[in-house]
C-alpha positions as CSV (number, residue, x, y, z in Angstrom):
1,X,63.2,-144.5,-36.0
2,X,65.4,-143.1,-33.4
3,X,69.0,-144.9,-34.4
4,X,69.5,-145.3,-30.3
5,X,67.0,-148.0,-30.2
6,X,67.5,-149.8,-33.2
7,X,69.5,-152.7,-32.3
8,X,67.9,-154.7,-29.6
9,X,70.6,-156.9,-27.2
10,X,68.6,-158.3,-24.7
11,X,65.6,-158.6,-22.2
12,X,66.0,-158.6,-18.7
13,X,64.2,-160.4,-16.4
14,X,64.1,-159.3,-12.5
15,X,63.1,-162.3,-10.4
16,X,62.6,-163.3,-6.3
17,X,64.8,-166.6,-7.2
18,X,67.7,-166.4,-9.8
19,X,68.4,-169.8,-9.1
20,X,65.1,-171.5,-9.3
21,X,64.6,-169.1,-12.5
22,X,68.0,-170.0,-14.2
23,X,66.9,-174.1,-13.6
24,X,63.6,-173.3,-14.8
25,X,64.6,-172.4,-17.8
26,X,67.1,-174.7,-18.2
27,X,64.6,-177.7,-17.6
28,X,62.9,-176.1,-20.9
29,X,66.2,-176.1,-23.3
30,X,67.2,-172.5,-22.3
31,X,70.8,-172.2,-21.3
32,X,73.9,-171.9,-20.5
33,X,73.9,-169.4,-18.3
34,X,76.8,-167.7,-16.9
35,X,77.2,-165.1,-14.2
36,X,77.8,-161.2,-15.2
37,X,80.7,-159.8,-14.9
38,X,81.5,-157.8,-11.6
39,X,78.9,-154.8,-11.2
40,X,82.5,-153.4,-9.3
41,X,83.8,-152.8,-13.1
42,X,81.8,-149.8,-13.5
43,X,83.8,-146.6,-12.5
44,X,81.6,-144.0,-12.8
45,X,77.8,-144.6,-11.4
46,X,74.5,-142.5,-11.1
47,X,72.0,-144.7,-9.6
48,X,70.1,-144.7,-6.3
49,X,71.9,-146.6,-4.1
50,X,75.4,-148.1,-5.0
51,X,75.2,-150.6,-2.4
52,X,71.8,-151.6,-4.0
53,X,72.8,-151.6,-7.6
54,X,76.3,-153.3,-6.4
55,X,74.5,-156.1,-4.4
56,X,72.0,-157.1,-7.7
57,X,72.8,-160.4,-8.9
58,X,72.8,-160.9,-13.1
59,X,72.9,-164.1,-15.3
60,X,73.0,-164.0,-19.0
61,X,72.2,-166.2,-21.4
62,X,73.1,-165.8,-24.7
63,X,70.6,-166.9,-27.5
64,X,71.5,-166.9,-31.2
65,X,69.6,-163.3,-31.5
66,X,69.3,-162.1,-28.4
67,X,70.4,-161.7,-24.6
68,X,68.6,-163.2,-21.5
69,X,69.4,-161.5,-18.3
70,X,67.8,-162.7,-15.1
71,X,68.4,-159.8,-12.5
72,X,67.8,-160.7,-8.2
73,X,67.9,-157.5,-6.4
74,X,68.6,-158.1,-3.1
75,X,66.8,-155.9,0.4
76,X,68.6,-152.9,-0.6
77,X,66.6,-150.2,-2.5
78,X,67.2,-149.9,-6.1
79,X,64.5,-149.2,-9.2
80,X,65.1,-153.2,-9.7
81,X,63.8,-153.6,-6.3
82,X,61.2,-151.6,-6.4
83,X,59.4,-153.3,-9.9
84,X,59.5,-156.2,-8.1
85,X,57.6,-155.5,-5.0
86,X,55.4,-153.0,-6.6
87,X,55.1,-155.6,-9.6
88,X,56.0,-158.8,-9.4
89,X,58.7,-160.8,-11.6
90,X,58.7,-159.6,-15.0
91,X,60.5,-157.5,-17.4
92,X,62.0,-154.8,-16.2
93,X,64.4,-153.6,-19.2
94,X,64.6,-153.8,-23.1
95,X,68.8,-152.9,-23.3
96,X,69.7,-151.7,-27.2
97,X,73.9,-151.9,-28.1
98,X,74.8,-149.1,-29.1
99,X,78.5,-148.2,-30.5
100,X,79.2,-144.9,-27.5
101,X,77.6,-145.0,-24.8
102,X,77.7,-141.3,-24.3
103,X,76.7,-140.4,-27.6
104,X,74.0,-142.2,-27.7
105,X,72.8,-140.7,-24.2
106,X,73.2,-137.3,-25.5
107,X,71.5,-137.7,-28.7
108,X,68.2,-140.3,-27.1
109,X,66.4,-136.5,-26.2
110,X,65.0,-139.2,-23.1
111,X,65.9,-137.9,-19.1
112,X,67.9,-140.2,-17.6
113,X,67.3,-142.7,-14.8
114,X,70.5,-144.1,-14.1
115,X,74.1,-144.7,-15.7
116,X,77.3,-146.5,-15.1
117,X,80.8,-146.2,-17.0
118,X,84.0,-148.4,-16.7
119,X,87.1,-146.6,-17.5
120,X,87.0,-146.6,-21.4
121,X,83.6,-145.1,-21.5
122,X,81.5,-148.6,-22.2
123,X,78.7,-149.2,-20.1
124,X,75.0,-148.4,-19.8
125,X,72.1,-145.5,-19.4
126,X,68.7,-146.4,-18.5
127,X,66.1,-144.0,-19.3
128,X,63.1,-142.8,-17.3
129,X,60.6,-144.1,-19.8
130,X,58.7,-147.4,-17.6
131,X,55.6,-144.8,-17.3
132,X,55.0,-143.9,-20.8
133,X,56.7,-147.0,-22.7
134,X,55.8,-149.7,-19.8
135,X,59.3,-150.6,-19.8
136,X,62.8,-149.0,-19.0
137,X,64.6,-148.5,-22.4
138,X,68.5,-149.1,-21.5
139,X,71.3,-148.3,-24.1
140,X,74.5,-149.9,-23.9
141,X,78.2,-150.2,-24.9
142,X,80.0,-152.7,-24.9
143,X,83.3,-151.8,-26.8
144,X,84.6,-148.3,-27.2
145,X,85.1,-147.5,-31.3
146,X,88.6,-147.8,-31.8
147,X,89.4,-150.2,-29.2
């Protein structure tokens, strides 16, 4: 097993309707949910369209073993966009933790769709695997070792 996907944090979700989605599952038992933190947090980025990726909206929901994320991208192009008009709402990530985010990038032996860093280095790579897996595999980090 490649150690880079061992560790699975959470499924995410893109939808037309974050807000119908979120009280959806909510009317089922499945909450709280609570908004992501600023997309604006992330430094460095290698995605698409910045103003698409920046203008996505993301709600979590923490279970006791795993992450929900619900993801609304908006008009603006973005990989996020396109699954949902090529596919309709549906899973659009598997994200792994992983302790570096850059080591872990360097040592998947996957090419690289898009990335994002904040200052200390945490953040997130998705790899270019929806063709062959049927998902995107994502790795991220959410705390720097030694921080």
């Amino acid at each position: 097993m490649n150690p880079v996907f061992s560790k699975l944090h959470h499924i995410c979700i893109v939808v037309h309707d974050i807000d119908a989605t979120q009280r959806y599952y909510e009317s089922i038992g499945i909450g709280p949910w609570v908004a992501y933190p600023p997309l604006t947090e992330y430094e460095e980025l290698q995605v698409p369209s910045t103003e698409g990726f920046m203008s996505m909206q993301y709600r979590i929901c923490n279970l006791p073993d795993i992450q929900l994320q619900l993801c609304q991208p908006d008009h603006n192009p973005s990989p996020q966009r396109l699954h949902l008009d090529a596919k309709g709402e549906g899973v659009f990530h598997l994200g792994f933790e992983v302790p570096d985010a850059d080591a872990a990038e360097a040592s998947a032996g996957i090419p690289v769709k898009m990335k994002g860093r904040r200052a200390n280095r945490t953040g997130f790579t998705y790899y270019d695997t929806a063709e062959e897996a049927g998902v995107t595999l994502l790795t991220r980090a959410t705390f720097r070792p030694g921080t």
